[in-house]
N, C-alpha and C positions, 0 to 999 in steps of 0.2 A: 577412553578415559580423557577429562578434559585437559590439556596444557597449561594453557595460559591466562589470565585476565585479570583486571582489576577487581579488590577488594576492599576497598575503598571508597570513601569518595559522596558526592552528594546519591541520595538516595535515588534510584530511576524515577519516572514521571509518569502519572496513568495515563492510559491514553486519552487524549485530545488537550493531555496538559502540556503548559508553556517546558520546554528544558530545562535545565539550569543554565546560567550565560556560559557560553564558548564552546557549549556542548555539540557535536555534528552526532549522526548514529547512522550502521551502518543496518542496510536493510534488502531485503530480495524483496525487488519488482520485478512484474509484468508491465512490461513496457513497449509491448510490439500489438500497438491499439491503431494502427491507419485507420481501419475501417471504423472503429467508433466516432473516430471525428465529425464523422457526417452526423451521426446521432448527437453526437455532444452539442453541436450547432443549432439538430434540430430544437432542443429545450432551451437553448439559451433565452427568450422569449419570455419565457416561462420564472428561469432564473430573476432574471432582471425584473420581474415583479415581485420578490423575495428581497424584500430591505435588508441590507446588513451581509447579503452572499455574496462572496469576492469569487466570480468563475473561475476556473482553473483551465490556462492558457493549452493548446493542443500540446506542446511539445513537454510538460510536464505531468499529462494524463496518466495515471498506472490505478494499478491492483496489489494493492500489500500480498506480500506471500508472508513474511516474516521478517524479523526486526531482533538485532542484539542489543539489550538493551541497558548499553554504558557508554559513554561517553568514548567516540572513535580514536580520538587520539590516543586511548590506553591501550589500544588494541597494536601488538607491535607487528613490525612487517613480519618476521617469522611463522606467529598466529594466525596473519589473516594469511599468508600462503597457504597456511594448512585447513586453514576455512572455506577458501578457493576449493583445491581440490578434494573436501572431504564434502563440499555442495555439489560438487560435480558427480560423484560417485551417489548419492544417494537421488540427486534429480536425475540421473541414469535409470534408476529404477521403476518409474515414470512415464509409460507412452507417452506423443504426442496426444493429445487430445483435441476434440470441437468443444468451445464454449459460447454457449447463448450470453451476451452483455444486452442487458437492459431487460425490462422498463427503469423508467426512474423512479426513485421514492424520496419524500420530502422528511430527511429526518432533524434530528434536532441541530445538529452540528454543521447541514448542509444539505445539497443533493444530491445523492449516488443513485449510480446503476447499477441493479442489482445484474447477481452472474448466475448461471445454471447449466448443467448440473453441477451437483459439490464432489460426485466422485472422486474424478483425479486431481481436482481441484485440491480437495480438500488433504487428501492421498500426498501431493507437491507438499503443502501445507504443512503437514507432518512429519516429511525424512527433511523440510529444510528444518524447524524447529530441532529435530534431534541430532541435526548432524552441525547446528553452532554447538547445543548444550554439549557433545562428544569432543569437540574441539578448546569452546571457549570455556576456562573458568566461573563460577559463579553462577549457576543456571540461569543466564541472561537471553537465551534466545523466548520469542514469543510469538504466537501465533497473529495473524490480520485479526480485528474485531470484530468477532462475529464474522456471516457468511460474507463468501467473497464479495468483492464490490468495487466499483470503479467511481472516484467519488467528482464529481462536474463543477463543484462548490465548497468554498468553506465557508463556515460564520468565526468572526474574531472571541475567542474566549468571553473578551469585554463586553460585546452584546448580549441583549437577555434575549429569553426564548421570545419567537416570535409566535403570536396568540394565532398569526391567520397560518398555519403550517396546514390543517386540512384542506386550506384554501386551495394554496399552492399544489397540494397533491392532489385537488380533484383537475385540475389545470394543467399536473403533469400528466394524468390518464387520458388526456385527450390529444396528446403528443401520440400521430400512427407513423412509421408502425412501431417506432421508439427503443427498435433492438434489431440485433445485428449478431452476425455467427463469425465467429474467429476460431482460427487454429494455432492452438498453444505450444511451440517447438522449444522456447526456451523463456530462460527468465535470466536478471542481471541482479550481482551485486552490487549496491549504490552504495555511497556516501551524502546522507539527506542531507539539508541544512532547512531548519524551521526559521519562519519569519519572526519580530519580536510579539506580534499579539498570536502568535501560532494559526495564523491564517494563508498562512501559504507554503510552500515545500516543494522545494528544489533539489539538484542533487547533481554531483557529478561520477560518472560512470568507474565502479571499478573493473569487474571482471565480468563475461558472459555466461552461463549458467545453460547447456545444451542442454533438454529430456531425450530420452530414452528414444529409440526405432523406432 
């Protein structure tokens, strides 16, 4: 049953919209990407012929797993205790996994890498979603957009679509070998903070998030 949360308040934002001002959210990333750094380096190149893509610096690189979606300060320390360990219990359920990161793909919003397989992936994806909505009031938790992904780029809301995007992505299929195999042991509860044109995301670390044996 949920506890606690706000019912209230500015409406949440779709994704890839600006927040409301002063709003922080709290979010489970994947955040234990060493090895895509090399890859993220390698398309930079690539990037950087993408007018309007602001790269996304190594030590801010992740993977949305999931995201509650109201404004953090309403979240009190008692909730997020029980948020703590009611994520922990359900990404318990969760082997570790191997996940393929990359190739790139040039979408509208940016460039990400895409992730494979969606098994436990998507498996993580689902006991985190149910186990904010079990905790937090308001059915606020939400799943990442769409399949997993590790995003190299934003474009600022402000800019318009850019017409050469096929370009860019036949330029990113020529990035070899442009992916990398990672072992998934755990994930972290954040605190984001969005830039003002929502083109960048940052975050300070709340809590660690084991998987399962």
């Amino acid at each position: 049953m949920n506890t606690s949360a706000p019912t209230s308040g500015p409406k949440p934002p779709s994704s890839g919209q600006r927040w409301p001002d002063g709003w922080t959210k709290l979010h489970v990333y994947l955040t234990d990407l060493t090895e895509v750094k090399a890859v993220a380096d390698s398309y930079r190149p690539v990037i950087d012929l993408a007018g309007g893509d602001l790269p996304v610096p190594h030590e801010w690189l992740h993977a949305t797993i999931a995201s509650v979606e109201c404004d953090a300060a309403t979240v009190g320390d008692d909730v997020r205790a029980r948020l703590i360990g009611r994520l922990r219990e359900r990404a318990a359920e969760v082997p570790a996994f191997p996940l393929t990161v990359g190739p790139a793909l040039a979408a509208t919003g940016g460039v990400l890498l895409d992730t494979f397989p969606g098994t436990h992936f998507d498996a993580l994806v689902a006991n985190c979603v149910e186990a904010i909505n079990e905790v937090v009031e308001g059915n606020v938790g939400r799943p990442c957009g769409g399949p997993g992904h590790v995003s190299l780029s934003y474009r600022s809301s402000s800019i318009a679509v850019d017409a050469r995007r096929g370009a860019i992505q036949n330029k990113l299929r020529d990035v070899r070998p442009g992916r990398t195999e990672i072992t998934v042991t755990g994930v972290d509860l954040v605190r984001v903070i969005q830039s003002e044109d929502a083109s960048t995301y940052t975050w300070e670390h709340v809590a660690r998030i084991p998987l399962g044996a």
